[in-house]
C-alpha positions as CSV (number, residue, x, y, z in Angstrom):
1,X,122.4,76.1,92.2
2,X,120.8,73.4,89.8
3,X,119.2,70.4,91.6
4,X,120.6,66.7,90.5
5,X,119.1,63.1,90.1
6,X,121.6,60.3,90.9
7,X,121.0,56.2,90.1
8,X,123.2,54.8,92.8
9,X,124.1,50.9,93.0
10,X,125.8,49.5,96.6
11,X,126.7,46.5,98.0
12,X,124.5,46.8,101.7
13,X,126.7,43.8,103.0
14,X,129.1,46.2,105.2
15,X,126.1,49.7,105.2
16,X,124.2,49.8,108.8
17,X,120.7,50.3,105.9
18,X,120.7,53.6,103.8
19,X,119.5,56.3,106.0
20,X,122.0,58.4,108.7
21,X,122.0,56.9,112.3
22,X,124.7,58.8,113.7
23,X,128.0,57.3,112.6
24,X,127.6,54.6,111.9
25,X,128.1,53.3,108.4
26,X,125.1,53.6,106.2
27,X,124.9,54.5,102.7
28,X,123.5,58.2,103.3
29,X,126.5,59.2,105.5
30,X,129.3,58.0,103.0
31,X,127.7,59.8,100.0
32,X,127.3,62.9,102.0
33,X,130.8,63.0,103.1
34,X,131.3,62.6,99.6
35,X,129.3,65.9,98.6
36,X,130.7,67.7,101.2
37,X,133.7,67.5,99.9
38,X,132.3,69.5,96.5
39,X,131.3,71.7,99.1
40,X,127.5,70.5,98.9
41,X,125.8,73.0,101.7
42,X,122.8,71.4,101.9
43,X,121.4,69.3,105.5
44,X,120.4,66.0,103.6
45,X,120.1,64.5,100.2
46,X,116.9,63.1,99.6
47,X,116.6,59.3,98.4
48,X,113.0,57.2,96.6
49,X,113.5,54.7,99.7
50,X,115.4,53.4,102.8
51,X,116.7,50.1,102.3
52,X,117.5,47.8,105.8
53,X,120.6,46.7,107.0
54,X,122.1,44.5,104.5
55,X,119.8,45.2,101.4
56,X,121.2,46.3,98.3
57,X,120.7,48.5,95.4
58,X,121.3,48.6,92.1
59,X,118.8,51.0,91.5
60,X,118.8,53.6,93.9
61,X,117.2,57.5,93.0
62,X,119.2,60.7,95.5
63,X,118.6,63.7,94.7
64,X,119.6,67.1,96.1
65,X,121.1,70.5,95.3
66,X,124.6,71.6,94.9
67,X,126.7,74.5,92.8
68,X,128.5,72.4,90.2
69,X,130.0,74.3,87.1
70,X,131.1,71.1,85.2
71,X,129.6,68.7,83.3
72,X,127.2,65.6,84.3
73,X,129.8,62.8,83.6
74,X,132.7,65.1,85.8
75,X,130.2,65.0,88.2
76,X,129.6,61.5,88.4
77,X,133.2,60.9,88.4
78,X,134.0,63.4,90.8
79,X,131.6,61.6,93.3
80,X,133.3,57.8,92.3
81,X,136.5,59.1,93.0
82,X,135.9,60.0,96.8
83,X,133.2,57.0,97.4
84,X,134.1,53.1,98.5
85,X,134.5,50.5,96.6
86,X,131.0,49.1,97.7
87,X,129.2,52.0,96.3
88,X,129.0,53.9,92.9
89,X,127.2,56.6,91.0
90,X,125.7,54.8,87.6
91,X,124.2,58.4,86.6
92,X,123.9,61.9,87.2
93,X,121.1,64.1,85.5
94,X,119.8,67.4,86.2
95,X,116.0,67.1,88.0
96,X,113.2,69.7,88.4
97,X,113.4,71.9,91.3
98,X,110.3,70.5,92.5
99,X,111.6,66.5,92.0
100,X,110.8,64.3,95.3
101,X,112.7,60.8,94.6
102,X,110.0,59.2,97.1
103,X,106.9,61.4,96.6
104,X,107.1,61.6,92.6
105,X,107.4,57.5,92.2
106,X,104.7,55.9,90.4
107,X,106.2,52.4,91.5
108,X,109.2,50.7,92.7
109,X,110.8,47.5,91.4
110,X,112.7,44.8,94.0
111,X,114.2,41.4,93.5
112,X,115.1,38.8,95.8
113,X,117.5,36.2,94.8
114,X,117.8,32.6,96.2
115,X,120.3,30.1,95.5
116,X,120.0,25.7,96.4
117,X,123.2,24.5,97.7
118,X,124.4,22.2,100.1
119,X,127.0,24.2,101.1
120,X,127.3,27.8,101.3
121,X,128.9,30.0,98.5
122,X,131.1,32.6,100.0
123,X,130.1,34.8,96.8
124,X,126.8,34.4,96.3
125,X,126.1,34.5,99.5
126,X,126.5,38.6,99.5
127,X,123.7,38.9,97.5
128,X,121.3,35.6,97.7
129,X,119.8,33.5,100.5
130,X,121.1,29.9,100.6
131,X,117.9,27.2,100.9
132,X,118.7,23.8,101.1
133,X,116.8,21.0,100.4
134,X,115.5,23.0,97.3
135,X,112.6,24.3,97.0
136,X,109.8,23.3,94.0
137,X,109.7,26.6,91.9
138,X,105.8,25.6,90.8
139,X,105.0,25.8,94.6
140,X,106.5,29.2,94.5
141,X,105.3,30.4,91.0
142,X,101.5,28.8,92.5
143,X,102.0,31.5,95.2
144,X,103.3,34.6,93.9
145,X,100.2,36.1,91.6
146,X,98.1,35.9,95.3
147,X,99.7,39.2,95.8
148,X,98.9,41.3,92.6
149,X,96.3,43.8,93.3
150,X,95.6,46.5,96.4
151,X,95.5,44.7,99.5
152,X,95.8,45.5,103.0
153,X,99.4,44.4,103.5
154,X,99.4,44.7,107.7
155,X,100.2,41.0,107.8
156,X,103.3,41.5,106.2
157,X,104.9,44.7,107.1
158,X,104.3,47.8,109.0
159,X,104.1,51.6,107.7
160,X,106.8,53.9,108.0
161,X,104.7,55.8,110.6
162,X,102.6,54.7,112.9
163,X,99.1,55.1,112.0
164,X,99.5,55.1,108.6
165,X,98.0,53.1,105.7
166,X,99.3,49.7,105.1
167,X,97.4,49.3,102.3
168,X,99.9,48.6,98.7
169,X,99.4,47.8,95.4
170,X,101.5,45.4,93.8
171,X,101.7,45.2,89.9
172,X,104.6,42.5,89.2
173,X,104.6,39.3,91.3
174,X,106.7,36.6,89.7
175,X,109.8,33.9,90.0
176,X,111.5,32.9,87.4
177,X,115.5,31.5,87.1
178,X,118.1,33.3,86.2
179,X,120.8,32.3,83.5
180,X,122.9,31.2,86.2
181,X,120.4,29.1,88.1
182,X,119.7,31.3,90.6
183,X,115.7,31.6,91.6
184,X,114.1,35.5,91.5
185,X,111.4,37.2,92.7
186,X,110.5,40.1,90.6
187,X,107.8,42.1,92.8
188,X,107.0,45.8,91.5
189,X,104.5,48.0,93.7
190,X,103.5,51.5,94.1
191,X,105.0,51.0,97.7
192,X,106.2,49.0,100.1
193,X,105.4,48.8,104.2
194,X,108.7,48.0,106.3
195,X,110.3,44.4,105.9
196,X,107.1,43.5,103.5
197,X,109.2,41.7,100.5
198,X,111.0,39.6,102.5
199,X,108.2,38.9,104.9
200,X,106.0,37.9,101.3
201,X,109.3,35.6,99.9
202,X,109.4,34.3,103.5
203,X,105.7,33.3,103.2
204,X,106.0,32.4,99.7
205,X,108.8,29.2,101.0
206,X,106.8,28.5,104.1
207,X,104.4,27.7,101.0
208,X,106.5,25.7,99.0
209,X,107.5,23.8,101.7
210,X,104.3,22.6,103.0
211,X,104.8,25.1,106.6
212,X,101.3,26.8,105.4
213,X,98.3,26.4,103.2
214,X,97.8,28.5,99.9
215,X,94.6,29.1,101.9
216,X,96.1,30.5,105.3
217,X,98.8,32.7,102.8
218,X,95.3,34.2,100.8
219,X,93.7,34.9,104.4
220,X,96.9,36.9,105.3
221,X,96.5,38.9,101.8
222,X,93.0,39.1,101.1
223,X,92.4,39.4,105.2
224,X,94.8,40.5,107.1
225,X,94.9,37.5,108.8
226,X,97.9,36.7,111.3
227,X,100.8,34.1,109.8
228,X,103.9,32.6,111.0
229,X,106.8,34.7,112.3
230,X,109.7,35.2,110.0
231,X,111.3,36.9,107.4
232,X,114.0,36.0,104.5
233,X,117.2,37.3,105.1
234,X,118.2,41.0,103.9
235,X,121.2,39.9,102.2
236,X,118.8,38.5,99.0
237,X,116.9,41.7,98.3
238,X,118.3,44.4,95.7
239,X,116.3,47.6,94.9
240,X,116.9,47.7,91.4
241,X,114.4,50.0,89.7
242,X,112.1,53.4,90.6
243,X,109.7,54.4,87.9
244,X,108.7,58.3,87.5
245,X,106.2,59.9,85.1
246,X,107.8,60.6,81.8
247,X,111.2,59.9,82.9
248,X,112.6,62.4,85.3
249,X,115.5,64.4,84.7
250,X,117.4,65.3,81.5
251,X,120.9,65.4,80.3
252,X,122.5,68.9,80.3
């Protein structure tokens, strides 16, 4: 039994968040389902993070192990074949025996894409928040570099467990527009706490639209000071990159 690395996109809109909560529909239980039916024995496949309700991925890292005495690409199609249309393997390779998608990340990369617009767009609206009047990007662009560095992030998110460290480092902070128009946030980061990007863009508008000062958003990062309530909505943020040392896994 070799153990495998998947990159695995979804749509979150319809998926109850990635990890298994009984039966309901998250992204764990329909690729399992989908393994067990290549007669993977295993208890649970192991993925580098557990996106919310309604967050998606284009970016995802699974691993697990599983007899398989065909090639990578039959694999990968294998997989397609018996997933939903909302989800889909982009790559299979074969991983150490020792990988850990989580443990083994040097970083992980997120966007969060935002859209001005009157009136709602039934497609964008899968994947990007929807702010109207629109929002000044230098306002925004002002903001974001407040977050590069190790901070203690308590003010925007909490750790997985309780107790544990809530301190992050982020490497990438930025917004920029997209060909289309569209506003991202790029933020990169060895980690994140629970709801912390879209607590940060939620920050970052309250910002831009005059709700807080630059001063109050630096005494939430450089002092854990309390802000507002709120968070941007899930449907904006896409997982799209996890970074390993010297790129994990290898074709076969």
């Amino acid at each position: 039994m070799e153990r495998y690395q998947l990159i695995l996109a979804y749509d979150g809109t319809l998926f109850s968040g990635y990890q298994r909560q009984g039966k309901q529909r998250t992204v764990q239980l329909v690729l399992e389902e989908a393994l067990r039916q290549l007669n993977w024995q295993e208890h649970s496949t192991i993925c580098a993070g557990r996106t919310d309700t309604g967050v998606h991925a284009t970016g995802q890292v699974i691993s697990f192990g599983l007899k398989w005495n065909h090639s990578l690409e039959d694999l990968r199609n294998a997989l397609n074949a018996r997933l939903p249309e909302d989800i889909s393997v982009l790559d299979v390779k074969v991983a150490d025996a020792e990988f850990h998608p989580r443990f083994d990340a040097l970083s992980r990369t997120y966007q969060y894409r935002i859209y001005f617009s009157q009136a709602r767009n039934p497609l964008k609206n899968r994947t990007a928040w929807r702010i109207w009047p629109e929002v000044e990007i230098k306002r925004l662009q002002e903001a974001a570099p407040c977050f590069l560095g190790t901070h203690d992030f308590s003010s925007f998110g909490a750790p997985m467990k309780p107790g544990a460290s809530t301190i992050r480092d982020v490497r990438t902070s930025e917004w920029q527009f997209d060909p289309n128009g569209d506003l991202i946030y790029q933020v990169t980061a060895n980690a994140f706490l629970y709801h912390m990007i879209r607590r940060i863009v939620w920050q970052q508008v309250l910002y831009a639209t005059d709700r807080i000062t630059l001063q109050e958003l630096q005494n939430g990062i450089e002092k854990a000071a309390p802000l507002p309530p709120g968070m941007a909505p899930a449907n904006g943020l896409t997982l799209v990159e996890v970074e390993y040392p010297n790129k994990q896994g290898k074709d076969r």
